[in-house]
Backbone as CSV, one residue per row, in Angstrom:
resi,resn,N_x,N_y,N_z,CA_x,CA_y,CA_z,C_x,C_y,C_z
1,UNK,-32.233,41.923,-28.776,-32.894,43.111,-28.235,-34.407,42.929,-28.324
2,UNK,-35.332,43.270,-26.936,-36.390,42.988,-26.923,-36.840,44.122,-28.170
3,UNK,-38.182,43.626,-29.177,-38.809,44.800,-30.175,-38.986,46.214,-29.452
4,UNK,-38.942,46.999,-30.336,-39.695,48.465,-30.033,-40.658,48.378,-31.373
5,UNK,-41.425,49.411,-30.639,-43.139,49.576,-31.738,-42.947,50.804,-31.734
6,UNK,-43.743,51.273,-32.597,-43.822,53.261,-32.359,-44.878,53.416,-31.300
7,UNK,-43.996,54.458,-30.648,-44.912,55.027,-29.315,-46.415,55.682,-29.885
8,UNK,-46.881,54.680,-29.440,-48.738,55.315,-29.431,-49.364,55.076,-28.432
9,UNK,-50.212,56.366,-27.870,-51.217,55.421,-26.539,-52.425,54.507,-27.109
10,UNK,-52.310,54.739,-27.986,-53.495,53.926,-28.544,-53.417,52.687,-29.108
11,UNK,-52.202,52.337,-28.840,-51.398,50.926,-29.626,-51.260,50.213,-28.302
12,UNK,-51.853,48.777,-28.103,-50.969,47.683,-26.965,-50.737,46.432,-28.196
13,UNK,-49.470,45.783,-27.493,-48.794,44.249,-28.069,-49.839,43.799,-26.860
14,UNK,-50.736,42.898,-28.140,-51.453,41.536,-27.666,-50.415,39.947,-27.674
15,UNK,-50.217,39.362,-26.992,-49.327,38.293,-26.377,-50.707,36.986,-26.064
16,UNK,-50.550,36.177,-27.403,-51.658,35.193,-26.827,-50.859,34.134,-26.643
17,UNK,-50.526,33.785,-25.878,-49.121,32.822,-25.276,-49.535,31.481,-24.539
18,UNK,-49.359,30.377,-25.416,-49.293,28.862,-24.743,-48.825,28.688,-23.527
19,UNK,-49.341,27.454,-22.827,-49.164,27.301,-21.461,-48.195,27.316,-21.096
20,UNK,-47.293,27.378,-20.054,-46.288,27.676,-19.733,-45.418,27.025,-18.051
21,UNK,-44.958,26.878,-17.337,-44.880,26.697,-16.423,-45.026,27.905,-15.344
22,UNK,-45.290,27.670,-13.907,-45.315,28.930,-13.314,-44.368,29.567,-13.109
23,UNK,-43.195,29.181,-13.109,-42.055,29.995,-12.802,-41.574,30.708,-14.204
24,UNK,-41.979,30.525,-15.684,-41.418,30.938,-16.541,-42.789,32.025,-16.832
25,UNK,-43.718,31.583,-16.423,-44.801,32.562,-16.628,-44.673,33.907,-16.088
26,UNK,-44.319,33.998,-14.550,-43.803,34.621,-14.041,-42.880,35.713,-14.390
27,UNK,-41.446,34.504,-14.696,-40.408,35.624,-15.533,-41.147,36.044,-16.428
28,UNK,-41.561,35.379,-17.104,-42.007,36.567,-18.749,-42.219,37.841,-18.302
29,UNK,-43.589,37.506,-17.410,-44.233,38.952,-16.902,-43.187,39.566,-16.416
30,UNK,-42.335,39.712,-15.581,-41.511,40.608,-15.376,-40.348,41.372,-16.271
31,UNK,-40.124,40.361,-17.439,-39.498,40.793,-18.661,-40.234,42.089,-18.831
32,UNK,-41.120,41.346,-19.594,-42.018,42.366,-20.027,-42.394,43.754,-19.365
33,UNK,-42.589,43.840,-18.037,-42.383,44.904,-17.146,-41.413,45.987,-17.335
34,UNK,-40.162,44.991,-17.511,-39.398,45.654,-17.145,-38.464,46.712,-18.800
35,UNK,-39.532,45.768,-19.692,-39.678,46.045,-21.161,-39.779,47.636,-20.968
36,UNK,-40.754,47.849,-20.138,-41.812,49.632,-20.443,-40.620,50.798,-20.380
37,UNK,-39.762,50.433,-19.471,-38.679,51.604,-19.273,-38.232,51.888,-20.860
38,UNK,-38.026,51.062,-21.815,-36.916,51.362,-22.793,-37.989,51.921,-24.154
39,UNK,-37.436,53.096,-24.826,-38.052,53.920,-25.576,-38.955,53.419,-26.598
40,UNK,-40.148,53.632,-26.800,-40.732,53.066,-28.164,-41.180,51.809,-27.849
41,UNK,-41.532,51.345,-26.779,-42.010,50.095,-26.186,-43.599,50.258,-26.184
42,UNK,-44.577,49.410,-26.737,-45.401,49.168,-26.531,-45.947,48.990,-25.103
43,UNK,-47.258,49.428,-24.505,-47.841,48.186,-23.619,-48.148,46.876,-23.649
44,UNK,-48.056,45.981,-23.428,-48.175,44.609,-23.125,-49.848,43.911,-22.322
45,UNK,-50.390,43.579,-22.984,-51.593,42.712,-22.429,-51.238,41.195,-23.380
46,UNK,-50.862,40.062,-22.370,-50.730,38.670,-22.224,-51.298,37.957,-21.751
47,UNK,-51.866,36.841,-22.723,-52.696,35.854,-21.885,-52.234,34.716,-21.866
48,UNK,-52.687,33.997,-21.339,-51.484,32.763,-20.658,-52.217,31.706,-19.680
49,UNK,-51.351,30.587,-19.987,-52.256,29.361,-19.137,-51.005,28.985,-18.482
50,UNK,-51.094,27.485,-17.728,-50.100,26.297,-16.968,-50.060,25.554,-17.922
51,UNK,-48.882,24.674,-18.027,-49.208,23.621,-18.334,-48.815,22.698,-17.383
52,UNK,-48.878,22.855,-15.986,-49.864,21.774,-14.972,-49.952,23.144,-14.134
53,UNK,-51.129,22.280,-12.995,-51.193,22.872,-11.895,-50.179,22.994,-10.802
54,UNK,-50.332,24.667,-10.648,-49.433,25.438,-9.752,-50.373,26.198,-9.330
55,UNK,-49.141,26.657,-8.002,-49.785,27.765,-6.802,-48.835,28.359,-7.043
56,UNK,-49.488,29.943,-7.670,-49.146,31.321,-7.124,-49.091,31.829,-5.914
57,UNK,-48.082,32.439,-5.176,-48.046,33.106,-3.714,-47.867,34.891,-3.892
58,UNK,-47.995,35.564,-3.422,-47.874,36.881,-3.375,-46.338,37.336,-2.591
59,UNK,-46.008,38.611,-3.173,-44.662,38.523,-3.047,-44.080,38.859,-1.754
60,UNK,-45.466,39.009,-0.577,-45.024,38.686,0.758,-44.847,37.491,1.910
61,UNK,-45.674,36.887,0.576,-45.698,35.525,1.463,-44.539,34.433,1.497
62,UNK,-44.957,33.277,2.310,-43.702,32.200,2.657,-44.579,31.087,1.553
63,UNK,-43.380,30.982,0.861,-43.484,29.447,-0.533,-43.773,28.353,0.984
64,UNK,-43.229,28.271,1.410,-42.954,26.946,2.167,-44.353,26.849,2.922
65,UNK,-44.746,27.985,3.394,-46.289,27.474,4.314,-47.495,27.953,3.249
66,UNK,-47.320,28.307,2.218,-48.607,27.938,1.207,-48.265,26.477,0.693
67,UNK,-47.114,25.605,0.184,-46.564,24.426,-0.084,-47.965,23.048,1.178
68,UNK,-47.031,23.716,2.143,-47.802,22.780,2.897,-49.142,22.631,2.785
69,UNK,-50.021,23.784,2.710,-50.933,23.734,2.886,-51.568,23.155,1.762
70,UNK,-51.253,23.398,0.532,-51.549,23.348,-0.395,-51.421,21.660,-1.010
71,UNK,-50.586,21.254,-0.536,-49.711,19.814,-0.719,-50.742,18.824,-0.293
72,UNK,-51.237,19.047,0.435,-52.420,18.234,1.509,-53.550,18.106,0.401
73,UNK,-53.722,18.939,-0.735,-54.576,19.050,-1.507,-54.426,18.021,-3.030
74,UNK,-53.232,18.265,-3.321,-52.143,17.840,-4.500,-51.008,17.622,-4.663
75,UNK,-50.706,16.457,-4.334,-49.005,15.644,-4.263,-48.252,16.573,-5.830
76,UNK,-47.048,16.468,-4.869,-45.851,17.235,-5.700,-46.734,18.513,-6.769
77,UNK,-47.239,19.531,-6.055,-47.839,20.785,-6.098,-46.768,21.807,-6.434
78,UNK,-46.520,22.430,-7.447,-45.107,23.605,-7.015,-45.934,24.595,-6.676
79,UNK,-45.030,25.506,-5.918,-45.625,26.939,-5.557,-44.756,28.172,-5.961
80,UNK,-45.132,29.040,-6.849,-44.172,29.827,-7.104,-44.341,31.660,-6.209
81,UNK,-43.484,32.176,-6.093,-43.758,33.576,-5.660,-44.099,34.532,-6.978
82,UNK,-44.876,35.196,-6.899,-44.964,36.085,-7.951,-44.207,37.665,-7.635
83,UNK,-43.951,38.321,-8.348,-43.720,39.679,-7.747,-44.257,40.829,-7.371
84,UNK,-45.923,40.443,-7.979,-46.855,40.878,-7.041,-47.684,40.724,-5.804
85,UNK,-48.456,41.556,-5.417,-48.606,40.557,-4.326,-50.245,40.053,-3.893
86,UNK,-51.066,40.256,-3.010,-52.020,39.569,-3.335,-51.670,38.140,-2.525
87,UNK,-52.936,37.624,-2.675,-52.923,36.061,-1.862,-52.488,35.006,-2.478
88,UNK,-52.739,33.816,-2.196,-52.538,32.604,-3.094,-53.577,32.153,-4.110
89,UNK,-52.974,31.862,-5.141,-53.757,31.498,-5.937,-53.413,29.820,-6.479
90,UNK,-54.791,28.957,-7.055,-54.254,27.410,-7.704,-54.772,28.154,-8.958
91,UNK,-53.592,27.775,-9.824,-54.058,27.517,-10.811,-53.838,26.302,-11.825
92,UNK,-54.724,26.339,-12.957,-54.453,24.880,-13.433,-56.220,24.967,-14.311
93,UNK,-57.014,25.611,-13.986,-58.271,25.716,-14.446,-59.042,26.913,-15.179
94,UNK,-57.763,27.918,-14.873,-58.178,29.138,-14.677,-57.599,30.018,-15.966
95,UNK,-58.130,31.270,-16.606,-57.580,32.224,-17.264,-56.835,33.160,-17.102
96,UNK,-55.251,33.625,-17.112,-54.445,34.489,-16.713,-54.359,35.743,-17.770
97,UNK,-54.352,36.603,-17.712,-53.815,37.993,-17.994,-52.936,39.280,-17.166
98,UNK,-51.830,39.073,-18.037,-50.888,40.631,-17.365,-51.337,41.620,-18.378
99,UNK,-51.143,42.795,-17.214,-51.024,43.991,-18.416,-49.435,44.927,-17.749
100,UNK,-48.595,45.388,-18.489,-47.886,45.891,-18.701,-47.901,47.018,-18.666
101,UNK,-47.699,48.113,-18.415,-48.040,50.028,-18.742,-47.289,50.651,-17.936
102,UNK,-46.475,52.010,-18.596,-45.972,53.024,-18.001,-46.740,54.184,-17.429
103,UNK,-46.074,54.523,-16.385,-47.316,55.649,-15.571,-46.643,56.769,-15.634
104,UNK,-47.147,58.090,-15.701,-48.656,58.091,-15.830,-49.536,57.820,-16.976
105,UNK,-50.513,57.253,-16.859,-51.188,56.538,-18.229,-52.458,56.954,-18.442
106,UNK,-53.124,57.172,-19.386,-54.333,57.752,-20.135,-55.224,56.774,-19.894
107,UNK,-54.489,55.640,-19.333,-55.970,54.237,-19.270,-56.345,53.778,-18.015
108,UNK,-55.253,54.233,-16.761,-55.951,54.446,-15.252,-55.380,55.245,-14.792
109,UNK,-55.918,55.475,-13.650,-55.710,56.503,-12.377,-54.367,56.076,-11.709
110,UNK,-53.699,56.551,-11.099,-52.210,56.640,-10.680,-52.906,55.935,-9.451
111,UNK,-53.813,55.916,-8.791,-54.243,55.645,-7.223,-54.374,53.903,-7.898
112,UNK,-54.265,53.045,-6.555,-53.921,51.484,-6.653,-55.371,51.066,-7.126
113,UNK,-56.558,51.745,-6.692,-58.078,51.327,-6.067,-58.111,51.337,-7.475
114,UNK,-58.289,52.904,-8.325,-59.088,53.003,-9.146,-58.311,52.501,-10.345
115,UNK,-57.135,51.908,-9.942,-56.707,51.282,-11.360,-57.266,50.070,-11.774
116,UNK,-57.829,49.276,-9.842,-58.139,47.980,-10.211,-59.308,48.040,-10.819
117,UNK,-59.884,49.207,-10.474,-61.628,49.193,-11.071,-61.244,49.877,-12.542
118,UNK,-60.570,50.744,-13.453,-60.269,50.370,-14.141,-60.471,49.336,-15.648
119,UNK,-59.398,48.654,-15.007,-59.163,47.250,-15.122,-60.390,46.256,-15.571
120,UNK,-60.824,46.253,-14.297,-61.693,45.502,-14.392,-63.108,45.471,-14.852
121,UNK,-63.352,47.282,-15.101,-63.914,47.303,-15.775,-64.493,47.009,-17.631
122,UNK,-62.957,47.244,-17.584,-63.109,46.313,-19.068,-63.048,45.085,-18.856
123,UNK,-62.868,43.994,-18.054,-63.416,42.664,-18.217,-64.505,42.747,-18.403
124,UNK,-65.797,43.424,-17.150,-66.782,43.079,-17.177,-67.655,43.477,-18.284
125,UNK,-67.073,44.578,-19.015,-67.928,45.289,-20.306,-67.553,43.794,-21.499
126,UNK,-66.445,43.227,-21.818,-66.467,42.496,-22.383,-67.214,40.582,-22.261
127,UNK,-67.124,40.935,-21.152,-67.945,39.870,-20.405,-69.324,39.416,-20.675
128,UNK,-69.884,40.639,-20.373,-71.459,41.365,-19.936,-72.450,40.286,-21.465
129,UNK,-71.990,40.638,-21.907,-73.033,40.098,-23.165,-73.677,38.303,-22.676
130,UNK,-72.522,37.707,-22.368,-72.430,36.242,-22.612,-73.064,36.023,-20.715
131,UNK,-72.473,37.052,-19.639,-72.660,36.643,-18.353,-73.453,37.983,-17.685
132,UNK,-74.610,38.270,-18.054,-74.459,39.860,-17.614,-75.302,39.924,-15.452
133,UNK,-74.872,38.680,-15.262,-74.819,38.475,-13.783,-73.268,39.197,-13.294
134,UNK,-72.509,39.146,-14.043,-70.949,39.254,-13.578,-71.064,41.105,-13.042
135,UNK,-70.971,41.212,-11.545,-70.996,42.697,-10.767,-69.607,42.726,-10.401
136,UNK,-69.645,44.301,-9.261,-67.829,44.516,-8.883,-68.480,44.110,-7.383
137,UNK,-67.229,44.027,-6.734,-67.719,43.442,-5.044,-67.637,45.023,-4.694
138,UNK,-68.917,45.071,-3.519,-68.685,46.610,-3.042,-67.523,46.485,-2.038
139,UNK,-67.325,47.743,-2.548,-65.872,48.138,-1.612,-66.217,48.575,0.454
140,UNK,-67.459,48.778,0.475,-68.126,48.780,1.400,-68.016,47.689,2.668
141,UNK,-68.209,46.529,2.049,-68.115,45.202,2.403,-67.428,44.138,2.345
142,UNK,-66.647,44.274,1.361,-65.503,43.460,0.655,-63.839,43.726,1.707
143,UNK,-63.490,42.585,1.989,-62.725,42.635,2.924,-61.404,43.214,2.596
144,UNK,-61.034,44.335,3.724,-59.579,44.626,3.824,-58.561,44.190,4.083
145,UNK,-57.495,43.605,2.946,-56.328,43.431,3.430,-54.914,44.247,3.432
146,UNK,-54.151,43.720,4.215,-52.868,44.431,4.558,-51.746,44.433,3.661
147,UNK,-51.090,44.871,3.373,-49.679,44.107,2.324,-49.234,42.974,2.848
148,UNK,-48.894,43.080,4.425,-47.941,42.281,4.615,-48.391,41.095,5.509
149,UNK,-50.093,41.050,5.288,-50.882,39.994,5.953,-50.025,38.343,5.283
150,UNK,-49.819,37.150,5.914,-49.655,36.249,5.588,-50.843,35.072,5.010
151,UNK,-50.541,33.997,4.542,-51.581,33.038,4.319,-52.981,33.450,3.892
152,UNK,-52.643,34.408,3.357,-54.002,34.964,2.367,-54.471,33.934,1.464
153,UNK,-55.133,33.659,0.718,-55.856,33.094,-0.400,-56.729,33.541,-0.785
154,UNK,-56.648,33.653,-2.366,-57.153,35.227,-3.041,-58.719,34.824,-3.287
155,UNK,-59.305,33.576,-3.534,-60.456,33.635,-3.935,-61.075,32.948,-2.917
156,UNK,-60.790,32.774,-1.733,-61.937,32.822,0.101,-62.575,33.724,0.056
157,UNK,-61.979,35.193,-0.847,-62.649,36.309,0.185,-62.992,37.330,-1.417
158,UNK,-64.101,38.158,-1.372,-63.845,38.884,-2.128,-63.102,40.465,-1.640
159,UNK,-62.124,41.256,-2.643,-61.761,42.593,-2.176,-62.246,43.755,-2.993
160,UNK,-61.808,44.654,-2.674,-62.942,45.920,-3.527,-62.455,45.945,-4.814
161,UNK,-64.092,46.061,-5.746,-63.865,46.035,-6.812,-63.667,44.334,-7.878
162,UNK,-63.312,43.730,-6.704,-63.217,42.292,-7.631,-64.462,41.807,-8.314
163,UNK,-64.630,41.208,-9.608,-65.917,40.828,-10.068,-66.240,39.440,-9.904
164,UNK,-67.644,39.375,-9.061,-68.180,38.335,-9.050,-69.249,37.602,-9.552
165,UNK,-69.568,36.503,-9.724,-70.934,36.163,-10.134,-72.064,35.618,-9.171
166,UNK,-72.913,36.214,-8.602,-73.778,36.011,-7.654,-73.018,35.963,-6.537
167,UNK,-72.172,36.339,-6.171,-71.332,36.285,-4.908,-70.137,35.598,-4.918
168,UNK,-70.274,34.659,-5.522,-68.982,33.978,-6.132,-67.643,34.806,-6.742
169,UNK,-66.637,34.842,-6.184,-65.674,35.863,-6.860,-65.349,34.768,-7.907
170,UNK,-65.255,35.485,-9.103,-64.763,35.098,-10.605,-63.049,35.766,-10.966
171,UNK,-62.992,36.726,-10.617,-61.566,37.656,-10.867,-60.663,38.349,-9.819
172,UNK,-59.896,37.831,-9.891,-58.659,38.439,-8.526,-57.556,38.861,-9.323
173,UNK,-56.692,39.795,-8.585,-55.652,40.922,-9.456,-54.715,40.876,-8.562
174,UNK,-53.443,41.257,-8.731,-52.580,41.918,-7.768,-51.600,42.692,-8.763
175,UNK,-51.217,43.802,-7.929,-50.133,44.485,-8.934,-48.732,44.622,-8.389
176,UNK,-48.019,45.309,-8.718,-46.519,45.782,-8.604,-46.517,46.826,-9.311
177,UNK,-45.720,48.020,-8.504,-45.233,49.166,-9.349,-43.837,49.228,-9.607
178,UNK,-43.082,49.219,-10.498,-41.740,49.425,-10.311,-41.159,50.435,-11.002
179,UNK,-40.788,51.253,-10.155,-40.597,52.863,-10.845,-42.142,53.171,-11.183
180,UNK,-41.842,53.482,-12.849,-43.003,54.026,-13.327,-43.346,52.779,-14.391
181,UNK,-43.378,51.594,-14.124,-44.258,50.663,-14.604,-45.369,50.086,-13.595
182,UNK,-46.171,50.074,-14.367,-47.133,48.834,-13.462,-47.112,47.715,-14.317
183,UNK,-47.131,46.665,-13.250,-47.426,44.866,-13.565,-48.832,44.762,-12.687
184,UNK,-49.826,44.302,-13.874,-51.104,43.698,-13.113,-51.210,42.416,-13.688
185,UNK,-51.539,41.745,-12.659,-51.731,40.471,-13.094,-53.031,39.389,-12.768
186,UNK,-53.880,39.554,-13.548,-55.583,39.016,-13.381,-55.634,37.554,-13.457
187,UNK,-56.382,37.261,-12.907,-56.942,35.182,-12.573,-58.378,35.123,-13.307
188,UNK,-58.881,34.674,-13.952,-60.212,34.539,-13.971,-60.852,32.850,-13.922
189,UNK,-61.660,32.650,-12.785,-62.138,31.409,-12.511,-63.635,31.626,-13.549
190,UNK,-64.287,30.927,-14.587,-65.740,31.043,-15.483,-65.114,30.381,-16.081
191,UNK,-66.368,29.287,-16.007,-66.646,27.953,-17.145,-67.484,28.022,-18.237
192,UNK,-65.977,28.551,-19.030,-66.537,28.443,-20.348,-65.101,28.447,-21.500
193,UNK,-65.625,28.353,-22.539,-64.567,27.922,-23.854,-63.073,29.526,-23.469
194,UNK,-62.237,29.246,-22.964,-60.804,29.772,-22.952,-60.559,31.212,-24.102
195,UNK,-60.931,30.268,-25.443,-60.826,31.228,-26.424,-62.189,32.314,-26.613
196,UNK,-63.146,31.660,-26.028,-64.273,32.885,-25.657,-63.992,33.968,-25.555
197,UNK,-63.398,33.753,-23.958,-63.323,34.601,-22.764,-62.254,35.504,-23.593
198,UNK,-61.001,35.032,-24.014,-60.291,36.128,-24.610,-60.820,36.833,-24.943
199,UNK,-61.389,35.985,-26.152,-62.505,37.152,-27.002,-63.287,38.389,-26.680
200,UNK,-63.808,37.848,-25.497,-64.470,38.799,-24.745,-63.668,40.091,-24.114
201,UNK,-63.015,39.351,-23.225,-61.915,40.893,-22.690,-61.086,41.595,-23.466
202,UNK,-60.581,40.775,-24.674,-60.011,41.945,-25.565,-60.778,42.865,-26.229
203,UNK,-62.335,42.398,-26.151,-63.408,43.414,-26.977,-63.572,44.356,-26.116
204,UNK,-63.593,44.200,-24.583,-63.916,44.841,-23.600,-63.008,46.018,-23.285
205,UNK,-61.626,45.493,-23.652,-60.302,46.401,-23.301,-60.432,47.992,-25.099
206,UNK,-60.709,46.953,-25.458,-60.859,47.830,-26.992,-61.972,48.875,-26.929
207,UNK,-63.176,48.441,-26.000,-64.416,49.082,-26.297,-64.252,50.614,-25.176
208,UNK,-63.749,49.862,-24.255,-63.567,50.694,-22.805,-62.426,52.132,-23.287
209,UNK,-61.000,51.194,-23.924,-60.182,51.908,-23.361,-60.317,52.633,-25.112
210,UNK,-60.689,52.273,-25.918,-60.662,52.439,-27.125,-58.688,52.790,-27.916
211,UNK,-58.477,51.257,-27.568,-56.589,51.151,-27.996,-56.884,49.936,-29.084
212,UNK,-56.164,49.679,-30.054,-55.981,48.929,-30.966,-54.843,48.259,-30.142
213,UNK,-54.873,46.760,-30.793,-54.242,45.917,-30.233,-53.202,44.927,-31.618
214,UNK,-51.910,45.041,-30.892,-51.345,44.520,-32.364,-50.858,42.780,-31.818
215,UNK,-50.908,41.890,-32.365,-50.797,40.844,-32.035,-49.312,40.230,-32.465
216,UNK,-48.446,39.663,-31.353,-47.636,39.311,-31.499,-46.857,38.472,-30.416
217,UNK,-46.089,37.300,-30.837,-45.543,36.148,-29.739,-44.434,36.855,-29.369
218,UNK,-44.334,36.246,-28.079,-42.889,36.368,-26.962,-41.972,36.107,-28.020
219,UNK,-40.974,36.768,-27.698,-39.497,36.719,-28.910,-38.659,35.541,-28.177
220,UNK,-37.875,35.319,-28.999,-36.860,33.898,-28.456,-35.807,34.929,-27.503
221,UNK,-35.332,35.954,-28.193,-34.742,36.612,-26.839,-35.378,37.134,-25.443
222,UNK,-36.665,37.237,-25.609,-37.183,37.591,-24.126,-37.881,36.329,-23.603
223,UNK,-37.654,35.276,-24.048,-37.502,34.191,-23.735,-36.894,33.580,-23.043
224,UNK,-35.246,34.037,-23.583,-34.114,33.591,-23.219,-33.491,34.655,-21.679
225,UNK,-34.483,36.095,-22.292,-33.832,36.766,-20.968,-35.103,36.237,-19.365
226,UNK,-35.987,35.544,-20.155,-36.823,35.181,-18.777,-36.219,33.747,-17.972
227,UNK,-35.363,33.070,-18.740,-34.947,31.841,-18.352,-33.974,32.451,-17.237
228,UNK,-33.025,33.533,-17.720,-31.687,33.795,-17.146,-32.512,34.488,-15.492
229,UNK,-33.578,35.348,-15.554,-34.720,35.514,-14.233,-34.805,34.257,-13.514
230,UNK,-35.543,33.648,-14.439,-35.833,32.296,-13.469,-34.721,31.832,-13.195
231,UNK,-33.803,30.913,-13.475,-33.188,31.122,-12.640,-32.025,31.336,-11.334
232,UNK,-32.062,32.896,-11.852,-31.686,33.292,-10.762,-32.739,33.907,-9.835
233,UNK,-33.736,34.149,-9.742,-34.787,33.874,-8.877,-35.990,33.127,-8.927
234,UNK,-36.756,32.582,-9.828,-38.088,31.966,-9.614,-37.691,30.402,-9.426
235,UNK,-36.521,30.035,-9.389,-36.488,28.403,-9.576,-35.514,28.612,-7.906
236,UNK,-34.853,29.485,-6.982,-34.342,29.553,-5.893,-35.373,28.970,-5.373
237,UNK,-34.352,28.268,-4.169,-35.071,28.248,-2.881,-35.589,29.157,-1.883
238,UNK,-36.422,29.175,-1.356,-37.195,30.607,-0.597,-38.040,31.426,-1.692
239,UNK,-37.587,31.557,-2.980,-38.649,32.118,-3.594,-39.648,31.049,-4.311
240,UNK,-39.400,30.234,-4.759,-40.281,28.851,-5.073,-40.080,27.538,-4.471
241,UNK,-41.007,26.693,-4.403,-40.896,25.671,-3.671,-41.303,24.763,-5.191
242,UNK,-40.406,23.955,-5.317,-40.053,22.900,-6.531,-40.439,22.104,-6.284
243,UNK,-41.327,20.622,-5.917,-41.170,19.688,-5.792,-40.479,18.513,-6.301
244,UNK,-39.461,17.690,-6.104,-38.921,16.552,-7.433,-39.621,15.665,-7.855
């Protein structure tokens, strides 16, 4: 049985979690998601690497024509679907964070926009010290996309609210609602020490949202229930593209 914590809004399970593959990374996050329904469950903020490079796809897109494209770049490349959605992402260089939460929630707005700003506002408060170039893209200018646009790629373009550095987008998000959970799931491209940057956004999430954070690893059973996910979906054909 996945843990229960005592219900507090002021309590999240911190998850500082070794690299992983993309398709098990994946499941976790949706474990965990799907964690929020059952009583006395903590929120969930997880951070997380590859251990190689993979492409993330968004959960409207085709594995097979980000593959290609992507392949041209990096022999035997996997591409996995995520269950959010959002464009494509490489990763392999980059800093990942999910957050986990039942809605309605004391720490964003029920609306999609202002959750991402939000969000992201505690990156950039935790950020700010070490990069204080790091802004939000105006929503003014920052390009609109569709849900069900294809062949997106998340860091060509900036979207509202994403934080960049001098124009450069640094952070891309996509979410999922299911029921009354949200799954967000953040990228951060900045060159610098890994364990920094944690450092930083968990100060940022603490300072912003003012929640204590209790620290603790993925259990061997939600481990085991992310394998039985994968797969039966993240290791299928049509939802990931495997290379041998």
């Amino acid at each position: 049985m996945i843990p229960n914590f005592p219900m507090a809004s002021s309590k999240f399970r911190l998850i500082l979690d070794p690299p992983r593959s993309g398709a098990q990374n994946m499941a976790l996050d949706e474990v965990l998601a799907h964690a929020q329904s059952e009583e006395g469950t903590l929120p969930s903020l997880r951070f997380y690497g590859w251990d190689q490079p993979v492409v993330t796809v968004g959960y409207f897109e085709d594995v097979f024509k980000a593959a290609k494209r992507f392949q041209a770049e990096e022999k035997n490349l996997a591409v996995v679907r995520r269950l959010t959605g959002g464009g494509a992402v490489c990763h392999g260089k980059d800093l990942t964070f999910s957050l986990c939460l039942r809605l309605p929630s004391i720490h964003v707005p029920a609306d999609v926009k202002g959750s991402y700003l939000k969000i992201n506002e505690a990156v950039r408060l935790g950020l700010k010290p070490d990069h204080p170039e790091i802004d939000f893209a105006d929503c003014r200018t920052a390009s609109s996309v569709s849900a069900g646009q294809k062949e997106r790629v998340c860091f060509e373009a900036l979207s509202c609210y994403d934080l960049h550095a001098k124009g450069k987008k640094i952070l891309g998000a996509s979410q999922r609602r299911i029921g009354r959970t949200l799954l967000h799931q953040s990228t951060l491209f900045l060159d610098r020490d890994p364990e920094a940057l944690k450092r930083g956004i968990i100060r940022g999430f603490q300072d912003l949202w003012k929640i204590d954070l209790v620290e603790g690893p993925v259990t061997p059973k939600e481990i085991r229930m992310a394998d039985e996910i994968l797969r039966g979906r993240y290791a299928e054909k049509g939802w990931a593209y495997l290379p041998g």
